[in-house]
N, C-alpha and C positions, 0 to 999 in steps of 0.2 A: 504494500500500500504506500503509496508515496506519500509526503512530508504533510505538502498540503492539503491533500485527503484528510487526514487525521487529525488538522488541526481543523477542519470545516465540522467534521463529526463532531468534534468536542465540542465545537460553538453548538451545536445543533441540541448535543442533550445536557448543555449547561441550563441552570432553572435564568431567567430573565432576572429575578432578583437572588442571587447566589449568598449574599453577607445576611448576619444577624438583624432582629426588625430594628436596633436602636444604629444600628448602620445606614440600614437602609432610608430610616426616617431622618435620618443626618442630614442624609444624600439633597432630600425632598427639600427640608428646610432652609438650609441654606442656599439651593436654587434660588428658593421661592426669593428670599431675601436681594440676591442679586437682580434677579428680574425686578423686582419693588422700587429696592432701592438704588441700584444702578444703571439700569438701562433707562434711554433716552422715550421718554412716555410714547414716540409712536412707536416703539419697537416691542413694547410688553403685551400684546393681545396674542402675536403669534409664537413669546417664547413661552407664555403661561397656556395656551395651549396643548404644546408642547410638552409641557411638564405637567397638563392635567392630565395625559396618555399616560407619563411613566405611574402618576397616582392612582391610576386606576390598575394598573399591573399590580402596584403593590400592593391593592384591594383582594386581589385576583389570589397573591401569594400569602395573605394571612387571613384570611376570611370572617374569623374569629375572633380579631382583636378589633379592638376602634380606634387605635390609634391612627393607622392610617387611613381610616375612614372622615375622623376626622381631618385630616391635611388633605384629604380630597374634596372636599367640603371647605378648605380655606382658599386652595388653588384656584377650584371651581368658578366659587365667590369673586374673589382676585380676579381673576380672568373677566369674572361679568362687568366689575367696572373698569376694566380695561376697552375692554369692547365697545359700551354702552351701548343704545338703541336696545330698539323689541328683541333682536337677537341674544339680549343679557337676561330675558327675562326665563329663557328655558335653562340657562345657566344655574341660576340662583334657584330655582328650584330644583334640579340636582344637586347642588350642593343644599340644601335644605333635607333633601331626601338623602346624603348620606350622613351628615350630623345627626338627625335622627335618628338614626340607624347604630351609630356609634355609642347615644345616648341609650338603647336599647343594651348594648355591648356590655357598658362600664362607663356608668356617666361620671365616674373621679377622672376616667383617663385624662392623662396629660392636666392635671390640676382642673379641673372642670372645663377643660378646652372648647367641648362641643358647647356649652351654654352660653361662652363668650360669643364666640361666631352665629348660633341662630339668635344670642339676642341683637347684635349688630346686621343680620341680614335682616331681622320684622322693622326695624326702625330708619332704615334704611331704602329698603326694597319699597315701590309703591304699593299704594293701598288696593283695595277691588273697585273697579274690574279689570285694571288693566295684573296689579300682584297680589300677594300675598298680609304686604305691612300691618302690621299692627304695633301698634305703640304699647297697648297693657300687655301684651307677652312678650316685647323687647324688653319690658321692665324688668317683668318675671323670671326670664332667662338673666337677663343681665344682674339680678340678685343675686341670683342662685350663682352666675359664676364666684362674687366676690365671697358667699359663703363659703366657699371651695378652695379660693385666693385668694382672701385678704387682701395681700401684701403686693399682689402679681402688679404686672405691666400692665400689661393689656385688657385686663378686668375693670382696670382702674380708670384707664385711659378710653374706654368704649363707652363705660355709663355716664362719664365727666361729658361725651360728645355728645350722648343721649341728653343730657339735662341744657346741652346747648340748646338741641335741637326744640326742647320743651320749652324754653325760656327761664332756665333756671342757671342763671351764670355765676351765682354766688357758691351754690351746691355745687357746680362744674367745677369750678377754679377749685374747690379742695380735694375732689376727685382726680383731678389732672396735676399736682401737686404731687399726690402720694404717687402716681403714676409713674411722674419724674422723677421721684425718690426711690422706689423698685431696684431690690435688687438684681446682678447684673445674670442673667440666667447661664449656665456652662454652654457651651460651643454654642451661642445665639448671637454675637458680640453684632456683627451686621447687623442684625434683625432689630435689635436692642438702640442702637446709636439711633438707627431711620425712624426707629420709633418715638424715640425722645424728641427728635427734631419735629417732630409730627407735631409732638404736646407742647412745645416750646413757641409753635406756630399757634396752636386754638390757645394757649395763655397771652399770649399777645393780641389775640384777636379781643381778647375780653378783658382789655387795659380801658 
């Protein structure tokens, strides 16, 4: 059998995602983060695409945990407001249907992860008939995350945007506050800086 043969079989019955799931969710995350935070805004509809294929693979290869169901559900998300237009709207309800899904799984995973993200996609996404939105279950979720996470980033930094959104910028500003004080999560450091600059931006907003 010749060289290259042998090494085309290998490729053939290697599994798509071969490493452990906190590898593989590595992999995901900090993707996500470069596409977020570093590419040039018209370039991120077709790299979060992209990477909402490999999230669904990894769906594919653990079926049973929610972790990756959740990041498929943050990609997903990600991706719909990249895109915007009607065409975000089948987005975000995929990712709606696998955060739910996740939430069925292990709703602690990843510090109550999936309750961050479907309460930023009801307060976010439009209301009926054209979405889903709802503001009392963007609350509800978004509760239930910081019950989960206190202390988090992104728990903190979601509900502070929710109570913008409400007109409540006194409650925001102490909510995005504790956001920017969040400790700094292990291998996030991208994720984590974009993010702060995010909050550094809506506390300005509300000078």
């Amino acid at each position: 059998m010749t060289r290259w043969l042998v090494v085309w079989l290998a490729l053939l019955i290697t599994p798509a995602w071969a490493g452990d799931l906190g590898t593989d969710l590595a992999r995901i995350q900090h993707r996500w983060a470069e596409i977020q935070y570093r590419l040039p805004e018209g370039d991120r509809a077709s790299a979060f695409e992209a990477l909402a294929k490999e999230a669904e693979t990894l769906v594919a290869a653990y079926p049973d945990r929610a972790e990756p169901r959740i990041w498929q559900g943050i990609v997903l998300s990600t991706y719909a407001g990249a895109k915007g237009g009607l065409a975000a709207l089948g987005l975000v309800k995929r990712a709606r249907q696998a955060l739910e899904q996740a939430l069925e799984l292990d709703a602690t995973a990843l510090d109550g992860s999936a309750y961050t993200s479907l309460g930023s996609l009801y307060y976010q996404v439009p209301g009926w008939p054209l979405g889903f939105g709802d503001d009392d279950k963007a609350r509800e979720y978004l509760r239930k995350a910081l019950e989960l996470n206190p202390k988090g980033i992104d728990p903190n930094y979601f509900y502070g945007d929710f109570l913008i959104e409400q007109g409540e910028p006194e409650r925001a500003r102490d909510y995005l506050s504790k956001a920017l004080k969040a400790p700094d999560r292990p291998g996030r450091a991208l994720a984590d800086a974009g993010r702060r600059e995010e909050i550094r931006r809506k506390l300005a907003s509300l000078e």
